[in-house]
N, CA, C and O atoms as a printed pandas DataFrame, in Angstrom:
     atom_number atom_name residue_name chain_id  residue_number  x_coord  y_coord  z_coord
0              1         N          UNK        A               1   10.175  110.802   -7.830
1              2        CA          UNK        A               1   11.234  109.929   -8.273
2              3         C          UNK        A               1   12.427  110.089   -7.340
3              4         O          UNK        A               1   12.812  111.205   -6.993
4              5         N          UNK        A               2   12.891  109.184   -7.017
5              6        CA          UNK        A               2   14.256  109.169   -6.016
6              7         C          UNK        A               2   14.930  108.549   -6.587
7              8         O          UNK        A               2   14.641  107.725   -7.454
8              9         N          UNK        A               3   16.380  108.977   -6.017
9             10        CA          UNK        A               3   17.606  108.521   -6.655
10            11         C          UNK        A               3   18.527  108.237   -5.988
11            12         O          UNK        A               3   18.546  108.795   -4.891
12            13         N          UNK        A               4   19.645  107.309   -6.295
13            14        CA          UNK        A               4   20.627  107.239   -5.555
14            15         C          UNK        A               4   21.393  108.139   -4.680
15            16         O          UNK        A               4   22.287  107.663   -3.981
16            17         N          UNK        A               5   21.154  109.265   -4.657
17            18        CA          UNK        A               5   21.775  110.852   -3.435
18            19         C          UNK        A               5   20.907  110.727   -2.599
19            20         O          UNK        A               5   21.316  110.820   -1.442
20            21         N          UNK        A               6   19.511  110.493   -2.772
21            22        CA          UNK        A               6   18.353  111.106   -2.196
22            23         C          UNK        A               6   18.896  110.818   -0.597
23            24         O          UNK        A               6   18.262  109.766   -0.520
24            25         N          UNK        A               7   19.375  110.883    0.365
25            26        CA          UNK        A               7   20.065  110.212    1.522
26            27         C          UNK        A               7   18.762  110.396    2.869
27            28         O          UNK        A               7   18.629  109.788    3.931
28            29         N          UNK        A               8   18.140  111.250    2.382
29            30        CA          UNK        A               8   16.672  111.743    3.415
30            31         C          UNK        A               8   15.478  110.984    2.934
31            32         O          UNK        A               8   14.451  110.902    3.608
32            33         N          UNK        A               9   15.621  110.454    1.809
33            34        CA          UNK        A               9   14.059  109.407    1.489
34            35         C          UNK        A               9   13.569  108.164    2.395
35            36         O          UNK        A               9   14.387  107.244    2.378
36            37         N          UNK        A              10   12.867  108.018    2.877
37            38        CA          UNK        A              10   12.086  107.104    3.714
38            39         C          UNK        A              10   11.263  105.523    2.726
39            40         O          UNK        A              10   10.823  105.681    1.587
40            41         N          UNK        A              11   11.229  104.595    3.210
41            42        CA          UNK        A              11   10.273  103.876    2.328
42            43         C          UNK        A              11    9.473  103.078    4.116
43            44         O          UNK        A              11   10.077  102.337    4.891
44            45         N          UNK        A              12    7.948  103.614    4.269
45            46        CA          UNK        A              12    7.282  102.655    5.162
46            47         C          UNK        A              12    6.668  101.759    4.566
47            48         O          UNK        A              12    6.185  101.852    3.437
48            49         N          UNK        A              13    6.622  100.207    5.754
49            50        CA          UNK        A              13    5.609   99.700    4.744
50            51         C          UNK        A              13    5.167   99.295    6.125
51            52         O          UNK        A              13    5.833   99.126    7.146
52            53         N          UNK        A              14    2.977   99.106    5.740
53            54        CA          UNK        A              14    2.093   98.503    6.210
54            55         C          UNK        A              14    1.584   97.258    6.291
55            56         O          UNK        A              14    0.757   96.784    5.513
56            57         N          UNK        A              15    2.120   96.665    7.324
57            58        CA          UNK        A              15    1.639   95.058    7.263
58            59         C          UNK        A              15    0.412   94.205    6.990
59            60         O          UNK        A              15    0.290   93.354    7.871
60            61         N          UNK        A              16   -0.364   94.159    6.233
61            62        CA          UNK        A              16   -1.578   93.619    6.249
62            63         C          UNK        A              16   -1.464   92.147    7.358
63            64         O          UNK        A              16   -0.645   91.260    7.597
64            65         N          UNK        A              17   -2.950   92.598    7.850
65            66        CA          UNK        A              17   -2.878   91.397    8.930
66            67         C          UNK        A              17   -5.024   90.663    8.772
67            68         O          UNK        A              17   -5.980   91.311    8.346
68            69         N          UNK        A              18   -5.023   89.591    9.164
69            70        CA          UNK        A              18   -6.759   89.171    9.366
70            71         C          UNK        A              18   -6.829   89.671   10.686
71            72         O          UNK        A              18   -6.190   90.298   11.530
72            73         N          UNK        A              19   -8.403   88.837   10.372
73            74        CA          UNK        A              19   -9.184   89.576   11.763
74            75         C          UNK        A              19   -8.712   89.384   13.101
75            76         O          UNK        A              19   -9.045   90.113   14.035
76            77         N          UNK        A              20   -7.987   88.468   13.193
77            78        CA          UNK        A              20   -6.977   88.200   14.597
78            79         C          UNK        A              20   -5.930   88.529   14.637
79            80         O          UNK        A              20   -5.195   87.780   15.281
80            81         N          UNK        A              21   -5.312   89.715   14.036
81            82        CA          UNK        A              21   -4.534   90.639   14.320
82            83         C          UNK        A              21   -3.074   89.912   13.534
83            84         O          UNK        A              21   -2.058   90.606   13.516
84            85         N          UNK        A              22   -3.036   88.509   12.903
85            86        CA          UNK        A              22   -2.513   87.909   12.647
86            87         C          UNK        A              22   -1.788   88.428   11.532
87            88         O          UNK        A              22   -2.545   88.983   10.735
88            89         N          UNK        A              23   -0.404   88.442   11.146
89            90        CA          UNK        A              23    0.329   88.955   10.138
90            91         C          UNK        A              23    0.161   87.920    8.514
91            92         O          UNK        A              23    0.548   86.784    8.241
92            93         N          UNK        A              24   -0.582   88.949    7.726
93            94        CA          UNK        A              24   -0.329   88.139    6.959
94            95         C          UNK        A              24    1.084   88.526    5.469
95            96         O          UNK        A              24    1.828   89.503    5.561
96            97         N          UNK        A              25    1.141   87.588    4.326
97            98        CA          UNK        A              25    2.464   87.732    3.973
98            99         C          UNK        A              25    2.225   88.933    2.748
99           100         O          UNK        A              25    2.427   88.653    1.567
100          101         N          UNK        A              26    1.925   89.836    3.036
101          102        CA          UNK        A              26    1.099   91.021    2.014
102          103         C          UNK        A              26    1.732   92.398    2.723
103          104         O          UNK        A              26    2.129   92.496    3.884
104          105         N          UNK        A              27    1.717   93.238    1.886
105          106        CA          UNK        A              27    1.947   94.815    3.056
106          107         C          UNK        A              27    1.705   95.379    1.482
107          108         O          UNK        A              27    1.633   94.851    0.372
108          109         N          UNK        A              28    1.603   97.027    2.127
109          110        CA          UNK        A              28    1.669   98.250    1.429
110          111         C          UNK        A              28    2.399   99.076    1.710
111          112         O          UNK        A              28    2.237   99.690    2.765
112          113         N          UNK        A              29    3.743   99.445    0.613
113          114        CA          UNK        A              29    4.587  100.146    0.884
114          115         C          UNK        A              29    4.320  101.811    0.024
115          116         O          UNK        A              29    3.661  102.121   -0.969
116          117         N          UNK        A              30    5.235  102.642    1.028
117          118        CA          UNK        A              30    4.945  103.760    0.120
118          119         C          UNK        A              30    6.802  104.704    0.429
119          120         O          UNK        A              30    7.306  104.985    1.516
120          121         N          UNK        A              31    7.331  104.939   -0.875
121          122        CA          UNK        A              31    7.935  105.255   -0.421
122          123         C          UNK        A              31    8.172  107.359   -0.521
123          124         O          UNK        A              31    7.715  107.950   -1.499
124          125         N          UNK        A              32    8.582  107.796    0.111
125          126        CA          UNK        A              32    8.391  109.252    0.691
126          127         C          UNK        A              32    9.955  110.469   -0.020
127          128         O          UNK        A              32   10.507  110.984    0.952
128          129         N          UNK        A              33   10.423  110.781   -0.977
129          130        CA          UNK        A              33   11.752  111.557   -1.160
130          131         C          UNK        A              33   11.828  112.390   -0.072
131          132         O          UNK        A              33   10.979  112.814    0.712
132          133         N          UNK        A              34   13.225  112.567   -0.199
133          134        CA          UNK        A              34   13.840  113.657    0.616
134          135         C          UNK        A              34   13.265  114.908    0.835
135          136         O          UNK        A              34   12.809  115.287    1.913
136          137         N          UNK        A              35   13.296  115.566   -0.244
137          138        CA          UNK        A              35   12.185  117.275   -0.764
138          139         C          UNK        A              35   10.969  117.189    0.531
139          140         O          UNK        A              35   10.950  117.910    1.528
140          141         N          UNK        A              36    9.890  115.981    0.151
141          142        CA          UNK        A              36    8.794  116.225    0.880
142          143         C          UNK        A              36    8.749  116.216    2.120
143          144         O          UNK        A              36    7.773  116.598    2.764
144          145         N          UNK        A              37   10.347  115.551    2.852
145          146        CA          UNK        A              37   10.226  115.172    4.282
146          147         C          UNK        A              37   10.841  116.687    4.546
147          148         O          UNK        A              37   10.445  117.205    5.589
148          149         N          UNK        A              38   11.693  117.410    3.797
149          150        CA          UNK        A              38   12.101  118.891    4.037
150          151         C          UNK        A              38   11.030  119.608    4.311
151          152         O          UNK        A              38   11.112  120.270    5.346
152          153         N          UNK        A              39    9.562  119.723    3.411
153          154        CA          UNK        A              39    8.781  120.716    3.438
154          155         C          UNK        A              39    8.002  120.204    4.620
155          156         O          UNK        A              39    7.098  120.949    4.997
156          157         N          UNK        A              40    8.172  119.090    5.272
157          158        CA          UNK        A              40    7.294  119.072    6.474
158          159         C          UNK        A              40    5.365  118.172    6.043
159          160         O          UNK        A              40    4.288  118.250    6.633
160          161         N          UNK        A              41    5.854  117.343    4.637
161          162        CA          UNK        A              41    4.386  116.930    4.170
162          163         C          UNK        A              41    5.145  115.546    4.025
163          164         O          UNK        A              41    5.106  115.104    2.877
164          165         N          UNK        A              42    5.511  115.129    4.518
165          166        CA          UNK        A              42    5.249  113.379    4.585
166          167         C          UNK        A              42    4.265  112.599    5.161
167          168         O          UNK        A              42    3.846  111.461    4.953
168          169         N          UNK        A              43    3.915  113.769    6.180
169          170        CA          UNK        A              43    3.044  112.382    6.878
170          171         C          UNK        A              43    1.502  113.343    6.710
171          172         O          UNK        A              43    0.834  113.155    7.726
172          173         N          UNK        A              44    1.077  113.908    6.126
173          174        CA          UNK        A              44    0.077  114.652    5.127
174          175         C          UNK        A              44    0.095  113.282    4.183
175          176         O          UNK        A              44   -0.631  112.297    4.318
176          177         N          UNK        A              45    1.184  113.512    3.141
177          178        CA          UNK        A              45    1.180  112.356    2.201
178          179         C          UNK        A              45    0.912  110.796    2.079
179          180         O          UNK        A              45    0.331  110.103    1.244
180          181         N          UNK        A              46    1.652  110.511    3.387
181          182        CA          UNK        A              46    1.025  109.136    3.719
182          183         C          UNK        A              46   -0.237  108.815    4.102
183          184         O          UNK        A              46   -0.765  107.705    4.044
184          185         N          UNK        A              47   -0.906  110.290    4.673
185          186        CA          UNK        A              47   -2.189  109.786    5.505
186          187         C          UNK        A              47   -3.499  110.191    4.406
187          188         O          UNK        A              47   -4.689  110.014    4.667
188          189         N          UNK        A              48   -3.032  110.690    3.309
189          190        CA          UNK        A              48   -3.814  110.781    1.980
190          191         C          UNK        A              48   -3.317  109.351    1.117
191          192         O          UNK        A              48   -4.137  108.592    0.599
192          193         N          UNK        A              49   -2.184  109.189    1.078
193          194        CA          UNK        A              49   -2.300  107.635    0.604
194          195         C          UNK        A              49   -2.620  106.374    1.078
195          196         O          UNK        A              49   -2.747  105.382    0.361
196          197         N          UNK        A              50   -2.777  106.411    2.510
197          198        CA          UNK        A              50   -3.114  105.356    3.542
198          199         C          UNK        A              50   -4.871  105.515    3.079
199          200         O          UNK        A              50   -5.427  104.439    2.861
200          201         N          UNK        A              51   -5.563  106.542    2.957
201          202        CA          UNK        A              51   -6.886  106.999    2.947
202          203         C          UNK        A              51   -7.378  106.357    1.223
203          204         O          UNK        A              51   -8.505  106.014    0.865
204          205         N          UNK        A              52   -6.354  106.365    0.575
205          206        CA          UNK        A              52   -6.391  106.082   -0.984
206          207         C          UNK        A              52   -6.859  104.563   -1.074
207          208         O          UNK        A              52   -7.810  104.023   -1.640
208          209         N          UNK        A              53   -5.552  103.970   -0.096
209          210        CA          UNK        A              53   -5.583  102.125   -0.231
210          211         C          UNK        A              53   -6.529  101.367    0.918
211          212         O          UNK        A              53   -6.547  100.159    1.154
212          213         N          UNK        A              54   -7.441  102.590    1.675
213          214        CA          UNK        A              54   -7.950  102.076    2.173
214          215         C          UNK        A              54   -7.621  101.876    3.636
215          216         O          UNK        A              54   -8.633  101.698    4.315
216          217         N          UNK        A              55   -6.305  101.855    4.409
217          218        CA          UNK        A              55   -5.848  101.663    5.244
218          219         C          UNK        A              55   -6.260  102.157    6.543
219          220         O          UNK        A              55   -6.375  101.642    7.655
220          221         N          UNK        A              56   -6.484  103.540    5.965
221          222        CA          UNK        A              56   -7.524  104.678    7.347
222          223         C          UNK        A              56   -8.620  105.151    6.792
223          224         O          UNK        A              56   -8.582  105.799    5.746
224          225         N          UNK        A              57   -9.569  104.917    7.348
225          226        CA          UNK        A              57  -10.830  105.278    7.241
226          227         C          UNK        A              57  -11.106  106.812    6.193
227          228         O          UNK        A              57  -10.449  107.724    6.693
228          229         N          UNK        A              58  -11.586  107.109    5.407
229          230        CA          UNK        A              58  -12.030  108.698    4.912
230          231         C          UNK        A              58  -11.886  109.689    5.586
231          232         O          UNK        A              58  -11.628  110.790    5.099
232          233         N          UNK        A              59  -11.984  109.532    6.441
233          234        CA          UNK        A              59  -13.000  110.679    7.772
234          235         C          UNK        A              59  -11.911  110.629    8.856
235          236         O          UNK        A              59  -12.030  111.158    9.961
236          237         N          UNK        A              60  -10.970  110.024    8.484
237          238        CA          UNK        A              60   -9.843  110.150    9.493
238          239         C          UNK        A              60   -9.120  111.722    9.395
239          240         O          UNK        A              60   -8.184  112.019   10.138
């Protein structure tokens, strides 16, 4: 949960695109608090939630 202080929270988002690389009007956002970008697991976190929605392969 983040809050209005949180001043270190991140929100990325992933563009969904078709097979021609083409942008479409869809994305997946995730957003990241402050705490986790301190302990050094944000991008642990994203790449287990990217793996969740599908975004990167399992086995990545």
């Amino acid at each position: 949960m983040q809050n209005d202080q949180d001043h270190a929270s991140i929100q990325i988002s992933f563009v969904d695109v078709d097979e021609n690389g083409l942008y479409k009007p869809s994305c997946t956002s995730y957003a990241i608090c402050g705490a986790l970008r301190r302990m050094g697991e944000s991008d642990d976190c994203i790449n287990r939630l990217a793996k969740r929605s599908g975004i990167l392969p399992r086995n990545f």
